[in-house]
C-alpha positions in Angstrom: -7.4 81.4 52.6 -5.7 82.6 49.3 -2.0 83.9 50.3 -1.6 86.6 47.6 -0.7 85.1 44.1 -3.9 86.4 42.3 -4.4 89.7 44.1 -1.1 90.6 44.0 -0.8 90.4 48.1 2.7 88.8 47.2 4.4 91.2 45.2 6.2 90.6 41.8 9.3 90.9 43.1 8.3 88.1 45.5 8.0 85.8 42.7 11.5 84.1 40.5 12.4 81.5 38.1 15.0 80.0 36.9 14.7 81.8 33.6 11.6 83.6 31.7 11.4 83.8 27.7 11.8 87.3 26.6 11.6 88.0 22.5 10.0 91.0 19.9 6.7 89.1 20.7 6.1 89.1 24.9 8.3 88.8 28.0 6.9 85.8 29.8 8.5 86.9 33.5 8.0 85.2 36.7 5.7 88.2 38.1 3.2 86.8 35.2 2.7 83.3 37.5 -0.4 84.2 38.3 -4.3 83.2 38.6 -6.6 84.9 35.5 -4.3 87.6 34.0 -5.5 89.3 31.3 -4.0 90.3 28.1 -0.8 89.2 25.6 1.3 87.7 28.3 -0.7 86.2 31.1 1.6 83.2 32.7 5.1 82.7 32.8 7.2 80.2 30.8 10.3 79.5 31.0 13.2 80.4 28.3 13.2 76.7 27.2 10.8 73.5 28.4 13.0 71.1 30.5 12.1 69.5 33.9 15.1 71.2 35.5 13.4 75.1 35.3 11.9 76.5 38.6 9.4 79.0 39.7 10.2 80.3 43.4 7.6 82.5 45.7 9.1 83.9 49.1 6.9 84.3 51.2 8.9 86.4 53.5 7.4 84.0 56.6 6.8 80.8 57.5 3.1 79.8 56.1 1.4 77.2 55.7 0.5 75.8 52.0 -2.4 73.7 51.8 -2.7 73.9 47.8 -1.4 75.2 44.2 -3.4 75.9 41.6 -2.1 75.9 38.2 -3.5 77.5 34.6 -2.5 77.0 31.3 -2.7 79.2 29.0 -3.5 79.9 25.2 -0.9 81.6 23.1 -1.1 81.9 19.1 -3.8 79.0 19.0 -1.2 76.8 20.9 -2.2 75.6 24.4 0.6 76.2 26.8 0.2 74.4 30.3 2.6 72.6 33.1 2.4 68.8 33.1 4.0 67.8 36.4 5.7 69.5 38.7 7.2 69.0 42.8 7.3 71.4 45.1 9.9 72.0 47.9 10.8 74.4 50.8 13.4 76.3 52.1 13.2 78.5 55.6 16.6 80.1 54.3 16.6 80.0 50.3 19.8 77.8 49.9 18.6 74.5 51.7 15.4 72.9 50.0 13.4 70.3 51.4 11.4 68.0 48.5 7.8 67.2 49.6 7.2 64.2 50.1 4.2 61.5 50.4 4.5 58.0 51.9 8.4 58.6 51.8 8.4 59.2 47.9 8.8 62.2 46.0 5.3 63.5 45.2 4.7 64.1 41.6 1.9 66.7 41.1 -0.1 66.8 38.1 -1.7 69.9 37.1 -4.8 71.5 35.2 -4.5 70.8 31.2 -5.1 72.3 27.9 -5.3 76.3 29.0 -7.9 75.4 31.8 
C-alpha cells in the first residue's frame, strides 16, 4: 500500500534534504520528491551532485517500508536521474540506522535515463 509520496498523503513539509538548487530558472525543493509531477520543476535535486546529499521523509510513525521507487527526470534536453543510493532509519531523527543486507551496506540502484 502506497504511504503518501505521490498523493501528497505525506505532506511537503514531511519531506527534507540536505540542500535543494534554487536559481532565476526553478527551485528544485525537497517537497518536489515525488512520483509523476507535472510541469518546470518536477523532482528535487540537490544544490550540487555529491554522494554525501540526503533526502529525508518523516513519517511521523513507525511504518513499515517495503519499497522506493525512484524517477528521473528530463530538464533542458538533459536527463537528470539518481544512480545509487542507501537508505537508513531513525525512530528519533538524530540516531540513523544504515540498512543492511547479508551484514553489508546495501547499495540500491535506481530507475535510469528520466524513466
Amino acid at each position: 500500500m502506497p504511504l503518501g509520496m505521490e498523493n501528497k498523503a505525506i505532506a511537503d513539509a514531511q519531506i527534507t534534504a540536505s540542500s535543494y538548487l534554487n536559481n532565476m530558472f526553478a527551485t528544485w525543493s525537497p517537497s518536489q520528491a515525488r512520483l509523476h509531477l507535472q510541469g518546470r520543476t518536477n523532482a528535487w535535486r540537490p544544490r550540487v551532485n555529491n554522494p554525501k546529499e540526503w533526502l529525508q521523509v518523516d513519517f511521523q510513525k513507525t511504518m513499515k517500508v517495503t519499497g522506493i521507487t525512484t524517477q528521473g527526470v528530463k530538464s533542458l534536453l538533459t536527463s537528470m536521474y539518481v544512480k545509487e543510493f542507501l537508505i537508513s532509519s531513525s525512530q528519533d531523527g538524530h540516531n540513523w540506522t544504515l540498512f543492511l543486507q547479508n551484514g553489508k551496506v546495501k547499495v540500491c540502484w535506481s530507475h535510469r535515463k528520466g524513466t
